[in-house]
C-alpha positions as CSV (number, residue, x, y, z in Angstrom):
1,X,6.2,4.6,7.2
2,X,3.2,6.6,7.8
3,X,4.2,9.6,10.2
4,X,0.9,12.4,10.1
5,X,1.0,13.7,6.2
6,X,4.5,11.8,5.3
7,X,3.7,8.3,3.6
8,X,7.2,7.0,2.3
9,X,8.5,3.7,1.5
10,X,12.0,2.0,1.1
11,X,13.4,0.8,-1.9
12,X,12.1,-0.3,-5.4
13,X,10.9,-3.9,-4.2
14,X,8.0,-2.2,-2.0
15,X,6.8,0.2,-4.5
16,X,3.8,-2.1,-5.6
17,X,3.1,-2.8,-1.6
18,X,3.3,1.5,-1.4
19,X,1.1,2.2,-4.1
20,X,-1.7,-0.5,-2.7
21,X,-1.3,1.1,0.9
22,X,-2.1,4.6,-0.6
23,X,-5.0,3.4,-2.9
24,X,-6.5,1.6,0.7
25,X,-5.3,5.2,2.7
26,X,-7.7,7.3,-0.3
27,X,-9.7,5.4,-1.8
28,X,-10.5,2.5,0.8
29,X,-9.8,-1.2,1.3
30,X,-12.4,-2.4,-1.1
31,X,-11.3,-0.4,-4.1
32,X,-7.3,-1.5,-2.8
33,X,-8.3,-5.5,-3.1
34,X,-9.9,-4.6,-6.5
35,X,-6.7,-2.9,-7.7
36,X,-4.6,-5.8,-6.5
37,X,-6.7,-8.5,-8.2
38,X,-6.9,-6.6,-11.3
39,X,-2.7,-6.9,-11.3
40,X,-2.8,-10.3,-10.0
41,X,-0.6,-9.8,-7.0
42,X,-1.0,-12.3,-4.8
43,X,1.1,-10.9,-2.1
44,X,0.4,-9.0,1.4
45,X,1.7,-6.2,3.2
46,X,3.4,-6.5,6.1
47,X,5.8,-4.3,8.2
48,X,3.4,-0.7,7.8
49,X,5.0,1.2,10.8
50,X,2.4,4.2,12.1
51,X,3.8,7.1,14.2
């Protein structure tokens, strides 16, 4: 969930999807897909809730 400031995720199994969400939040998308080739997860994020 991103509310404002607050960026918080639920349990262990999102904590990859989390960390890629706040490297694309600071550092931007391109650097994000970099990150997430260089760990080889294939995976996308789904279910980011903005308030």
């Amino acid at each position: 969930m991103h509310d404002g400031n607050v960026i918080t995720g639920g349990r262990v199994s999102t904590s990859i999807d989390l960390g890629l969400y706040l490297i694309s939040h600071l550092a931007g998308e391109a650097t994000m897909n970099s990150v997430k080739k260089q760990i080889d997860y294939p995976y996308e994020m789904q279910g980011i809730v903005r308030i």
